[in-house]
PAROTOR-106454 format. One record per residue (C-alpha): residue in three letters; x, y, z. Coordinates in steps of 0.001 Angstrom, whole numbers, plus 524288, in hexadecimal, padded with zeros to 5 digits. Example, Ala and Ser with C-alpha at 12.3 -4.5 7.8 and 13.67 -1.06 7.14 Angstrom:
ala8300C7EE6C81E78ser835667FBDC81BE4
END
This chain:
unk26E2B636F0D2041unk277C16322AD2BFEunk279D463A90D385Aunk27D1464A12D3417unk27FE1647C9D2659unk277E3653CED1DEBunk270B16524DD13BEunk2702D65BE1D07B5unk2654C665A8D0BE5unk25FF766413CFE44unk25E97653F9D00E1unk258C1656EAD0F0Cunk24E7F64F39D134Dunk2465D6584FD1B42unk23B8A6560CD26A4unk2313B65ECDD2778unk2292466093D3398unk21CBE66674D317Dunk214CA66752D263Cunk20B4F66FCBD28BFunk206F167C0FD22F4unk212B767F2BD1FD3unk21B49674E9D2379unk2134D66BDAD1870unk215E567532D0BB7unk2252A67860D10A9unk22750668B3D10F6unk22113667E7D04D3unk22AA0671ADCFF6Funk2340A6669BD0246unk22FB165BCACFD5Dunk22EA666365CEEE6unk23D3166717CF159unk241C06590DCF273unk2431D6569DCFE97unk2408D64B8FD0732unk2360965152D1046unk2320C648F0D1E45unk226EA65067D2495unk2217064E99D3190unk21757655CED3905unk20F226537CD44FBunk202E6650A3D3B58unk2068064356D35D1unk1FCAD643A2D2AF6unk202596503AD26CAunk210F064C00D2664unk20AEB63F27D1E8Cunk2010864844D1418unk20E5F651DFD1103unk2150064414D0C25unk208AE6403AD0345unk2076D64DA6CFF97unk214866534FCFEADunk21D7A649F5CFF25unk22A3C6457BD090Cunk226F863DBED16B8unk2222363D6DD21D6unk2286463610D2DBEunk222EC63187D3845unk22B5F638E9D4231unk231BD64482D435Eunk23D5063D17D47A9unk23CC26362AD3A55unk23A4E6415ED31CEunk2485D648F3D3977unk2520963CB0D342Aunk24D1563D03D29E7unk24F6C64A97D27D6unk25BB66542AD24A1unk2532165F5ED254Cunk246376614CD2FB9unk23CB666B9CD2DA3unk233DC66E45D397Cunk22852676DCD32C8unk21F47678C0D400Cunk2163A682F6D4759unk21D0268500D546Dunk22A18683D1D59FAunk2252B67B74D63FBunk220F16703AD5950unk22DE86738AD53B9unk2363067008D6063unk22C9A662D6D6170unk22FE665DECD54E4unk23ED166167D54A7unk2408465CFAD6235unk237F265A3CD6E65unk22DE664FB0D6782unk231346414FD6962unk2316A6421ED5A84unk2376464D06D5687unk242DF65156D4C78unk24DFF650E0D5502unk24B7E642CDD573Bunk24D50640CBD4885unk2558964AE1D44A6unk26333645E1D3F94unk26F4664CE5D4191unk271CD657BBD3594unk261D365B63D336Eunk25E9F66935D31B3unk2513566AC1D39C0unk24956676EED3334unk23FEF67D3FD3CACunk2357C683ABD31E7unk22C4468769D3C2Cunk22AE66947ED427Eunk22EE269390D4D93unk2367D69851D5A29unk2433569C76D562Bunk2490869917D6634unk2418D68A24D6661unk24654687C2D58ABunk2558468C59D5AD9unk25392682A6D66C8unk24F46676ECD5DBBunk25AD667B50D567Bunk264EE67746D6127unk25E3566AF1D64C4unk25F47665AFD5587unk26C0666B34D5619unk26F55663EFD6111unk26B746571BD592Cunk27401659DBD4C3Bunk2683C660D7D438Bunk2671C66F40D3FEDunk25B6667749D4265unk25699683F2D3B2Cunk24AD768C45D3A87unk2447768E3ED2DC5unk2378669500D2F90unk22F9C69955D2448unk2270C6A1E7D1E3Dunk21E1E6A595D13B9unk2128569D60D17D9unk20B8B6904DD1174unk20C8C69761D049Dunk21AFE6981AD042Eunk21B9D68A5AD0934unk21614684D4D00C1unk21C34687FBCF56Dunk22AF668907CFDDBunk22D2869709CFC60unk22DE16993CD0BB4unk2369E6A496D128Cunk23F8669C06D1B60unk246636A24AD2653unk250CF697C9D2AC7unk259B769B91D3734unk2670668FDBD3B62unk271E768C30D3814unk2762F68F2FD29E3unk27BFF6819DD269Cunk26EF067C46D2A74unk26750685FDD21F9unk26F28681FAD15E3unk26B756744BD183Cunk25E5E677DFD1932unk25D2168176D0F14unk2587F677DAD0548unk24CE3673DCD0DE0unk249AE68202D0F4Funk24A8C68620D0137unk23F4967B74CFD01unk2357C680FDD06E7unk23A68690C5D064Cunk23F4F69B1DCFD32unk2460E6A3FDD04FBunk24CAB69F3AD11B3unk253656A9ADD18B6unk25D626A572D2426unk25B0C6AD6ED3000unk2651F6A9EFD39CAunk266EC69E2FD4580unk25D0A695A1D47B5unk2511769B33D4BADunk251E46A6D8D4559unk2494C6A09BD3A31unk23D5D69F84D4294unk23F816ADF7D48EAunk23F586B280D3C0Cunk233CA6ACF7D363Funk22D316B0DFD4414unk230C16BEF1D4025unk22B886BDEFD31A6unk21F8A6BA21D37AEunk21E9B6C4A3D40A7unk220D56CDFDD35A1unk2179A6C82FD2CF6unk20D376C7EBD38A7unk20DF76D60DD3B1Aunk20E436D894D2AD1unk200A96D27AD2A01unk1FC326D7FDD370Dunk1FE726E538D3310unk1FA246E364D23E6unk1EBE96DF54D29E7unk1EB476EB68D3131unk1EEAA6F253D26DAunk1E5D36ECFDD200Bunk1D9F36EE6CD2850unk1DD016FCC3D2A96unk1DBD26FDC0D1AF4unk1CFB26F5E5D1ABDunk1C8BA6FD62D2342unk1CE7170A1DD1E58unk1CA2170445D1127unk1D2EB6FEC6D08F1unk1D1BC6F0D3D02AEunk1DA746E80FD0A7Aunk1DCF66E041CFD33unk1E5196ED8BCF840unk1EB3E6F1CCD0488unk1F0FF6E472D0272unk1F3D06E855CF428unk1F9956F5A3CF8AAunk201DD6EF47D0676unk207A16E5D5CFA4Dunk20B9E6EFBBCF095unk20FE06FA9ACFE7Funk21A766F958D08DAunk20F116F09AD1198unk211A96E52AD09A9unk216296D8F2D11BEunk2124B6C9B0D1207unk204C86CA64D1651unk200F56D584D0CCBunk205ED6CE1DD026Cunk201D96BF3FD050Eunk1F7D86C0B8D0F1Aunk1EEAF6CA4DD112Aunk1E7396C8ECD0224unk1EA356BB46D0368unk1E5C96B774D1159unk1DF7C6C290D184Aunk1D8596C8FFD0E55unk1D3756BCA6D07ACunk1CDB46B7FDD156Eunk1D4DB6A996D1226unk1DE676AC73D1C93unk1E7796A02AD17F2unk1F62D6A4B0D1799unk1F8496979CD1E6Eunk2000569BF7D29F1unk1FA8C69C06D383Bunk1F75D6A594D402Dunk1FCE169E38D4B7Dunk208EC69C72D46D5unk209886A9A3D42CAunk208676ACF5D5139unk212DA6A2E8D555Aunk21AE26A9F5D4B80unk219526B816D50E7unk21B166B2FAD5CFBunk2289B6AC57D5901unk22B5C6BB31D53FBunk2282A6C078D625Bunk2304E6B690D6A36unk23B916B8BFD6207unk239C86C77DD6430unk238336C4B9D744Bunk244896BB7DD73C9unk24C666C72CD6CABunk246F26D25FD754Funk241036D903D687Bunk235196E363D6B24unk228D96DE1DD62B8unk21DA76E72AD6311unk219766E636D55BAunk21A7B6D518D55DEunk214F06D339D6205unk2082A6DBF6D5D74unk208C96D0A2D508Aunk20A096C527D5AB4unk1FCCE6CAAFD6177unk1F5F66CBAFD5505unk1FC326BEEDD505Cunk1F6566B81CD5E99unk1E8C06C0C5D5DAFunk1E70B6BBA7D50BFunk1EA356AEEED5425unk1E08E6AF82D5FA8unk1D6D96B59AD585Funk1D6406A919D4E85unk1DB2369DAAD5586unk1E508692ABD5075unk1E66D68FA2D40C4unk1E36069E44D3AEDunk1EBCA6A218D3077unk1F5596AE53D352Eunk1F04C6B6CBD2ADFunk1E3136B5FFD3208unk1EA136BF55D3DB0unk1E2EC6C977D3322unk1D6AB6C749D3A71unk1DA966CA39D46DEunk1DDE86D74DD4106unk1D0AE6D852D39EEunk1CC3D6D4CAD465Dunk1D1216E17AD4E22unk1CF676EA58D422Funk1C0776E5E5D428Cunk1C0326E38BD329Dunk1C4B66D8DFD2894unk1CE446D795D1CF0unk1C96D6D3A1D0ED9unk1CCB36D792D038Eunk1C1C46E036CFCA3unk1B9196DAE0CF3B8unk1BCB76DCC1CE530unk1B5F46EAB8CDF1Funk1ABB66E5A0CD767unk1AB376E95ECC8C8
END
């Protein structure tokens, strides 16, 4: 399409930067809506399997992939990566991007660096919002993410049709940036949720009880949350420790949660005591553990394990 004319979000052809854990099943999501899908990512031979696998294309530049592109999804692990690809590399999106695009910032990121990238696409005729997500590989897969989405309301309409194939709930949250401070915060929540349960949960193992039904019971009681319901039987107690979400970027998360809470003068006992479990776990088993391994660490200073008990024999 010529210089700033817009085309129908529903017709968008949409880049997608990063296919990777996550990134790879949200694109997917796409490409069974309809749409035209161009996916880069800094692993070539990834960008090229998605195509043979999935479906759409893969250009060989970022710079290609952004005109020819209405809509640009950046799906990656740090802010930093983020600001590379959108604007310092030699080959980045902004040297691509053609006036009217709607650049989506998926990742989680820093809610300050992202409202900056904001103004520089601005600056070149494109709109930028952040659209983090949750709900895990799981949800990804089969598109029924939470999507938190923070900009310009004229831009979120256009988009809306791109974020409807990969979620099924997307909540607005405010101006740009306000996206990726919220998903920080869920994450935070949800870190001290699972902390907590695996205390609880040693306390009753050691007391006694049968982790497996202290689940059952924290389900069915007023304890209930996310990881009592779809990780502690599933991941901790089963020892597969697979919920497909890092530890470390659990901890860049929390630690999103933390600087927002320094930046807005707020008092955070309770997160910063998460944030030094999150980094102690982290410690304790190096790069690539899954979060939901942070149980250990616990284990560890309780001095006993989690497992379910063994099935009464008739």
């Amino acid at each position: 399409m010529e210089g700033g004319e817009r085309a129908p979000a529903g017709n968008a052809t949409v880049g997608f930067v990063g296919v990777g854990n996550m990134g790879w099943p949200m694109a997917a999501c796409l490409v069974r809506a309809g749409f035209t899908v161009n996916v880069c990512d800094s692993r070539r031979e990834v960008a090229n399997n998605f195509v043979q696998q999935v479906g759409g294309f893969a250009p060989d530049s970022l710079r290609e992939m952004a005109a020819a592109s209405d809509v640009i999804i950046t799906m990656l692990p740090t802010s930093a990566i983020v600001e590379r690809v959108v604007a310092t590399a030699e080959d980045s999106i902004l040297a691509g991007m053609k006036p009217g695009a709607i650049v989506v910032e998926m990742s989680s990121g820093v809610p300050s660096v992202t409202q900056m990238l904001a103004t520089r696409v601005a600056e070149l005729g494109g709109t930028l919002i952040d659209a983090p997500v949750s709900g895990g590989v799981p949800r990804a897969r089969t598109g029924e993410l939470a999507i938190m989405v923070g900009g310009e309301a004229a831009a979120i309409d256009r988009a809306m049709p791109v974020l409807q194939a990969m979620g099924t709930t997307v909540l607005r949250t405010g101006a740009v940036g306000s996206g990726q401070a919220m998903k920080a915060l869920n994450n935070l929540v949800s870190t001290g949720g699972f902390l907590i349960g695996i205390e609880a949960l040693l306390i009753g193992s050691r007391f006694g009880l049968d982790p497996s039904v202290m689940v059952d019971v924290l389900n069915a009681a007023t304890g209930m949350n996310n990881s009592t319901q779809r990780k502690f039987k599933q991941f901790v107690l089963s020892r597969s420790f697979a919920a497909g979400f890092s530890l470390d970027l659990l901890a860049k998360d929390v630690s999103i949660a933390l600087q927002v809470g320094r930046e807005t003068g707020t008092a955070t006992p309770l997160s910063a005591l998460c944030k030094e479990l999150v980094a102690g776990a982290a410690a304790m088993l190096g790069p690539g553990a899954d979060h939901t391994e942070m149980a250990k660490l616990c284990e560890k200073l309780a001095g006993s394990e989690l497992m379910a008990a063994e099935p009464a024999k008739s």
